[in-house]
C-alpha positions as CSV (number, residue, x, y, z in Angstrom):
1,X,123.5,6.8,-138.2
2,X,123.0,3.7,-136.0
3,X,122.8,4.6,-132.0
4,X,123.9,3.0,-129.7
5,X,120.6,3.1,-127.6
6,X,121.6,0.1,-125.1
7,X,123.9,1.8,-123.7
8,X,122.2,5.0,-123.5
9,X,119.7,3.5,-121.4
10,X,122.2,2.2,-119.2
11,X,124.4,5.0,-118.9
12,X,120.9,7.3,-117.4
13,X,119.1,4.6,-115.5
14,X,120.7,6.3,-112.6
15,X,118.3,9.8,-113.3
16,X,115.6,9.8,-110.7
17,X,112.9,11.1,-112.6
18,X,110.3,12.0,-110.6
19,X,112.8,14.8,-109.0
20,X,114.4,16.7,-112.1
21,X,116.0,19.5,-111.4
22,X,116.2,22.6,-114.2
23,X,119.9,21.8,-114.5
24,X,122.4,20.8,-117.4
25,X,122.9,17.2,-117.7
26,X,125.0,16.1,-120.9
27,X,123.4,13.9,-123.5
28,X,124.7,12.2,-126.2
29,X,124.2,13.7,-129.2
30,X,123.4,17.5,-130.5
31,X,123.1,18.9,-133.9
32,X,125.3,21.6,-135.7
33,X,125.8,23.4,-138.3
34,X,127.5,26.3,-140.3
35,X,127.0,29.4,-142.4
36,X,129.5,30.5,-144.6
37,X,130.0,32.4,-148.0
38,X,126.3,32.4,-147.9
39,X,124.6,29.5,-147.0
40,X,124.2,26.6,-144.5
41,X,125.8,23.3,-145.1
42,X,124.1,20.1,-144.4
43,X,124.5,19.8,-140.6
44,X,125.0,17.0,-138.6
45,X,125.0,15.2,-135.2
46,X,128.1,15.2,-133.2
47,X,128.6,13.8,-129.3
48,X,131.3,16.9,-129.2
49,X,129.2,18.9,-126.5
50,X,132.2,21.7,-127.2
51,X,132.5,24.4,-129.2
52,X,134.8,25.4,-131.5
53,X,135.0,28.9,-132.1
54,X,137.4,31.8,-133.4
55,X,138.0,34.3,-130.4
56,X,137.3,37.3,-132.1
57,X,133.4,36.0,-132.6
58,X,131.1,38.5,-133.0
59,X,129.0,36.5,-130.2
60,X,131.6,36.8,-127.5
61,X,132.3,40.3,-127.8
62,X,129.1,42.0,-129.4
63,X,126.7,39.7,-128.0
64,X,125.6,38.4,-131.5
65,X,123.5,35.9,-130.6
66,X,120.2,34.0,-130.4
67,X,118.5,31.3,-128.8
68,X,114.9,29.4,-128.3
69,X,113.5,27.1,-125.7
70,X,111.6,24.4,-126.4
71,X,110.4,20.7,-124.7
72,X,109.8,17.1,-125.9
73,X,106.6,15.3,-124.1
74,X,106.5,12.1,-123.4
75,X,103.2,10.6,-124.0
76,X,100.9,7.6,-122.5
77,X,101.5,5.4,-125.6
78,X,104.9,6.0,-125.0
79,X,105.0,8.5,-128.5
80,X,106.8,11.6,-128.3
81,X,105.1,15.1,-128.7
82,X,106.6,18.5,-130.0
83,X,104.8,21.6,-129.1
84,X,104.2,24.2,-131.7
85,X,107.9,24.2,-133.0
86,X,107.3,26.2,-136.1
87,X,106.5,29.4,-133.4
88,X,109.9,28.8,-132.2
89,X,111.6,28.8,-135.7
90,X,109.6,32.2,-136.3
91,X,110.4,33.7,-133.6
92,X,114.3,32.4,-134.1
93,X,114.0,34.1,-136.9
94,X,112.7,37.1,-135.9
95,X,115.5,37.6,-133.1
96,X,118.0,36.6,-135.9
97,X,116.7,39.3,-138.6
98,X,116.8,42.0,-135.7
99,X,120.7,41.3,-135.0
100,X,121.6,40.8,-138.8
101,X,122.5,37.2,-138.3
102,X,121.6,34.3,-140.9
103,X,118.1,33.3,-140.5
104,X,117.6,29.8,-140.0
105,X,115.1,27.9,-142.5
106,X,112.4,26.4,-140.8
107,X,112.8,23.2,-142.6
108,X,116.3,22.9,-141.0
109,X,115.2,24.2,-138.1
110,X,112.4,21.3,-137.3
111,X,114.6,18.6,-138.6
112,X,117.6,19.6,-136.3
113,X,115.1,19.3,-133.2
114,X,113.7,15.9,-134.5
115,X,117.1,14.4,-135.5
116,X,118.5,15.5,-132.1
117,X,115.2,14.7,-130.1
118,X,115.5,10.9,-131.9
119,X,119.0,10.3,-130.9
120,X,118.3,11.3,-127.5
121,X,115.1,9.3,-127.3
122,X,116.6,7.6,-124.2
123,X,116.3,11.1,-122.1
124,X,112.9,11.9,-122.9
125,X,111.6,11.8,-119.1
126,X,108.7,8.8,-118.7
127,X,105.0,9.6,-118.9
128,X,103.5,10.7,-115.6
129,X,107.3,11.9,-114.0
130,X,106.5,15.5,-115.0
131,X,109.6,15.6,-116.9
132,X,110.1,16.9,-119.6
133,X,113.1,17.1,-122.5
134,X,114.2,20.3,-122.7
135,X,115.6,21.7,-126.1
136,X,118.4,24.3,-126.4
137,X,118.6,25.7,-130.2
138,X,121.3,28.2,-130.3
139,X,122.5,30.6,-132.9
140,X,125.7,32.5,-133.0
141,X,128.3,34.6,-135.2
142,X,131.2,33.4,-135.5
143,X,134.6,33.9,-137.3
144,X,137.5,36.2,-137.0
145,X,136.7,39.7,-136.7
146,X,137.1,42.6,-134.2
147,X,135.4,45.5,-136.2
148,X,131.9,46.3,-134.5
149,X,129.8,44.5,-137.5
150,X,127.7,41.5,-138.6
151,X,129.7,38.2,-137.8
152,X,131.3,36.6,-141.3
153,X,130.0,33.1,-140.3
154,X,127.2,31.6,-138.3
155,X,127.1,28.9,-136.1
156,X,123.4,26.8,-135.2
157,X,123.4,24.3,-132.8
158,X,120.3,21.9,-130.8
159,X,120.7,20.0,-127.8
160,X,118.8,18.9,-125.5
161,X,118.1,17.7,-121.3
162,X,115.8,16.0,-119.3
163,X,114.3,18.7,-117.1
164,X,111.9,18.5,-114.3
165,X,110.1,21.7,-112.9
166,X,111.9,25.1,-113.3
167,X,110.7,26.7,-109.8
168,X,111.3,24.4,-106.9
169,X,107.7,22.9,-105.9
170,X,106.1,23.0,-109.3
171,X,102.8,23.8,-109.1
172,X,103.3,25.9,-105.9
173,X,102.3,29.7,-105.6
174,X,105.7,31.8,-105.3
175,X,105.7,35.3,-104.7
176,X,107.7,37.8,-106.6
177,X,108.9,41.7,-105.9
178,X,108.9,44.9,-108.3
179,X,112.3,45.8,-109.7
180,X,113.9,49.0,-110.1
181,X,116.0,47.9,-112.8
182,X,114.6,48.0,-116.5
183,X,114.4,44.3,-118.2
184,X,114.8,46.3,-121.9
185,X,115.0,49.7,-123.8
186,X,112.2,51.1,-125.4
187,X,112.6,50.1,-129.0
188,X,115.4,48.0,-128.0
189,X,116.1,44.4,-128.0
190,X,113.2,43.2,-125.5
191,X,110.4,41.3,-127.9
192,X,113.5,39.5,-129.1
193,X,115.4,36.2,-127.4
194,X,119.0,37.3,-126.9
195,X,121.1,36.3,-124.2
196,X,121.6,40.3,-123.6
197,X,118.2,40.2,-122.2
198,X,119.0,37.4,-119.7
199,X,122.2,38.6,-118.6
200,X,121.0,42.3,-117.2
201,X,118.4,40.1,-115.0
202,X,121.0,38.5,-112.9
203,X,121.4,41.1,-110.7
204,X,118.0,41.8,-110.1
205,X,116.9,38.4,-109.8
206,X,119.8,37.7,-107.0
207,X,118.4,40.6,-105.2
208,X,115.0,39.3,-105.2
209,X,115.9,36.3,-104.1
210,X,118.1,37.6,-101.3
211,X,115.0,39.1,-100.2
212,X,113.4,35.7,-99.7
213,X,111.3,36.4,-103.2
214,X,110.9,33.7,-106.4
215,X,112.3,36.5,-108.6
216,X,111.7,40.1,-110.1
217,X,108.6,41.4,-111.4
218,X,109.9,44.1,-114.3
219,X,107.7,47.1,-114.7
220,X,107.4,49.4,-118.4
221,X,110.6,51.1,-119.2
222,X,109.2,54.5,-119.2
223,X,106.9,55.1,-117.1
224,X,107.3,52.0,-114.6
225,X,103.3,52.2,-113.6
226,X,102.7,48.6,-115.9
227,X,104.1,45.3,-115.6
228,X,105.9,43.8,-118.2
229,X,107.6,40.8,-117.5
230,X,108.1,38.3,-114.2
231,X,111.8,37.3,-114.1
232,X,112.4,36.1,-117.3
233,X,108.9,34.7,-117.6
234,X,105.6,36.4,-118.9
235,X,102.6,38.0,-116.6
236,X,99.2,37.2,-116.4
237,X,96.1,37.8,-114.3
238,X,92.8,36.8,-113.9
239,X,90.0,39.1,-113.2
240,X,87.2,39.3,-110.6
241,X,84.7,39.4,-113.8
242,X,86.9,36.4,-115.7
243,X,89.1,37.8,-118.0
244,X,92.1,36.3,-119.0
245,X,94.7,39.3,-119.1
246,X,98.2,39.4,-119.9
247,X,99.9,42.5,-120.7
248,X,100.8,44.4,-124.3
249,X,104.3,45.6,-124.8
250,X,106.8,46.2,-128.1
251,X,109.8,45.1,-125.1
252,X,108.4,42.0,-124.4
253,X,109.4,38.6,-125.3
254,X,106.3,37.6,-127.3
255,X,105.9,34.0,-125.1
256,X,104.6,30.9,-127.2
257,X,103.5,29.3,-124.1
258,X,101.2,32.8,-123.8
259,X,99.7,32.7,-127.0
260,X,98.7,29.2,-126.4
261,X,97.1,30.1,-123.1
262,X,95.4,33.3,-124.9
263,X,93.6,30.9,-127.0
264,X,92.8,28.3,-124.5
265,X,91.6,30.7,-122.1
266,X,89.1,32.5,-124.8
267,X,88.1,28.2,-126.5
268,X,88.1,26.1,-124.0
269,X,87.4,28.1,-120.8
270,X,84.7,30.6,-122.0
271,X,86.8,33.6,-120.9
272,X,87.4,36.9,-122.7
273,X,91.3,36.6,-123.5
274,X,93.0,40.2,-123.6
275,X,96.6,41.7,-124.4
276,X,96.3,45.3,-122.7
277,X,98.2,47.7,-119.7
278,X,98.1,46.1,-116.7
279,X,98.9,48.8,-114.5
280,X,100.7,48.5,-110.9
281,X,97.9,50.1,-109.0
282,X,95.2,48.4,-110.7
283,X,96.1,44.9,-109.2
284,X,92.8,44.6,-107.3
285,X,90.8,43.5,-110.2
286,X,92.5,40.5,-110.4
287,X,91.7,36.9,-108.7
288,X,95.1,35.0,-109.7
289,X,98.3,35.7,-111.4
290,X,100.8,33.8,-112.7
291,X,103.9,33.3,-115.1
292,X,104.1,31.6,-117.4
293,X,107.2,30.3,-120.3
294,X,108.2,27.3,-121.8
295,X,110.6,26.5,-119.1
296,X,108.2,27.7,-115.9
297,X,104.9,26.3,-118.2
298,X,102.8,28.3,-115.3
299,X,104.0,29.4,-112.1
300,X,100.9,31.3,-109.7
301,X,101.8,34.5,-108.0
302,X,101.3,34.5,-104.7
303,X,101.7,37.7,-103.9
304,X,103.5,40.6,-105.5
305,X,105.3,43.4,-103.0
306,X,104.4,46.2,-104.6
307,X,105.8,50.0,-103.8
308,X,103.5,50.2,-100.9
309,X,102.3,47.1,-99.5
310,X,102.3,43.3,-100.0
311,X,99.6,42.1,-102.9
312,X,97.9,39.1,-102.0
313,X,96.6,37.2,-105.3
314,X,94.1,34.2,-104.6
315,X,96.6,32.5,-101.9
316,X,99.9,32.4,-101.1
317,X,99.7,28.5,-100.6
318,X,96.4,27.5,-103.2
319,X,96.6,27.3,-106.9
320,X,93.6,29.0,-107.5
321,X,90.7,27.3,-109.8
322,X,91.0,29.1,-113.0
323,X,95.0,29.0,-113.2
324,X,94.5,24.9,-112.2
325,X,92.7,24.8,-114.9
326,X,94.8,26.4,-117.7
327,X,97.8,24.5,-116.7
328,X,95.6,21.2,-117.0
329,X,94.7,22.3,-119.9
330,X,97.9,23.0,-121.3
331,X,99.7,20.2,-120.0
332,X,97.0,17.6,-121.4
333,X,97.3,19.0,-124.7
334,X,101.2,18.6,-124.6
335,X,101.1,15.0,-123.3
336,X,98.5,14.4,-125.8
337,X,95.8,13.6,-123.1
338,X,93.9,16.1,-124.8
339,X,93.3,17.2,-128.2
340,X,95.2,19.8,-129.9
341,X,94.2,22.8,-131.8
342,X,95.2,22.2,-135.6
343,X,98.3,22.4,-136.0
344,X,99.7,22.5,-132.4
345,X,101.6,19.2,-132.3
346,X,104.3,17.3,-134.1
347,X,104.7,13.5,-133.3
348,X,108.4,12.7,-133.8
349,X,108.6,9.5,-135.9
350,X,110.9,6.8,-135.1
């Protein structure tokens, strides 16, 4: 297919790109495709940014449904970087196996982001703006039905947005406020992506908010003495004896962005890089906290206001040293100032 890229660029030369919001903008082209009687068909690129459903979908009413979040990087030769896209299409696939739905094959699943990453090329924010092209896969069932079962037919779709930092101030200490609410059920539908998940923290994100905080910090399920999750990002602290901790969980959403900073913490920084409890009244032993996600990258804590008083990290206005230097870290790696473990990146070709 021949794009028209002319016109692409002029169409978005009005974007300022050094102040991206995390909003929706509409680009030209995403990718779909569908599963029926078996199997996917070939897929293809459309500009209809609409779709075209049956309205007794198995999505709309039984919430059958996954997604993954992922980001294109511009880079200082002006190539274009994916970060660790196979992770997403396992973990797709994971979410998808847990709700009975169609998995997606990983071939089709990197080719989809590539095709729609090329034909959107024009979007991918400039090297040095901080922006970044953010890529929505999504995968629904579809088709008429009503019974409370596994969709007939499957929908997948990719597009994609030029995004700028997802808290206001990007690399700004927020602080954050323990919920009541549960994020997830034990044994439930936590460690997987599904809109579900993301729906039930609206309320208790609003009421964080109201209360002049960044978001919700939600604590374990059944005991609520650990932390799990911060909004709809992942925790992690930093000890007074340098450990890199970040806490263990069956209900949470196993973060890619984490991983990565598990293994940079433990390679490049020399620290000893832990999954375990981190428990509400233990929060002394850390130095810095943060939370981190593809779309927040990392996000320092503050402070955290706690059941009895207000938990001050390493400042409520500094980034402190050893968080600077993970998101430098990670960030170099997927601009391609720095090198990559094997295996990390994916050039999309031209």
């Amino acid at each position: 297919m021949c794009y028209n890229v002319l016109k692409i660029r002029s169409d978005h030369m009005t974007i300022d790109w050094d102040n991206l919001g995390f909003d929706y903008i509409k680009t030209p082209f995403r990718y779909i495709s569908m599963w029926k009687d078996g199997q996917w068909d070939d897929g293809k690129l459309t500009e209809d940014s609409t779709l075209h459903i049956n309205e007794g979908s198995a999505a709309l009413h039984y919430g059958q449904q996954c997604f993954e979040g992922l980001k294109a990087y511009r880079c200082k030769d002006g190539s274009i970087n994916l970060f660790r896209v196979d992770e997403n299409s396992k973990r797709m696939n994971r979410s998808a196996k847990r709700l009975l739905m169609a998995e997606v094959p990983e071939e089709k699943f990197i080719h989809a982001i590539e095709e729609v990453v090329k034909a959107n090329e024009a979007f991918v924010p400039p090297y040095g703006s901080g922006g970044t092209l953010y890529i929505r896969p999504l995968l629904i069932g579809v088709g008429a039905g009503i019974g409370v079962s596994p969709a007939p037919e499957y929908l997948f779709t990719v597009f994609c947005m030029p995004v700028g930092a997802y808290f206001k101030g990007g690399l700004t200490p927020t602080n954050f406020i323990f919920s009541d609410y549960d994020r997830a059920a034990p044994q439930g539908t936590g460690a997987i992506k599904v809109g579900g998940n993301y729906a039930a923290s609206f309320l208790p994100g609003e009421e964080a908010k109201e209360r002049h905080f960044s978001d919700c910090i939600y604590l374990d399920p059944i005991t609520h003495t650990k932390i799990e999750e911060v909004g709809s990002a992942n925790f992690f602290g930093i000890t007074k004896d340098d450990r890199f901790v970040t806490p263990l969980s069956p209900s949470i959403l196993p973060s890619i962005t984490k991983y990565s900073l598990l293994h940079l913490a433990e390679h490049n920084l020399g620290l000893e890089a832990v999954e375990e409890d981190v428990f509400i009244d233990d929060l002394d032993r850390f130095k810095e906290a943060g939370a981190c996600g593809t779309a927040a990258v990392i996000s320092p804590i503050g402070g955290i206001q706690t059941y009895k008083d207000f938990h001050v990290f390493y400042s409520e206005q500094e980034v402190g040293p050893v968080t600077q230097k993970l998101y430098d870290e990670l960030t170099g790696i997927q601009f391609g100032d720095i090198a990559a473990p094997a295996g990390w990146i994916r050039k999309i070709k031209a």
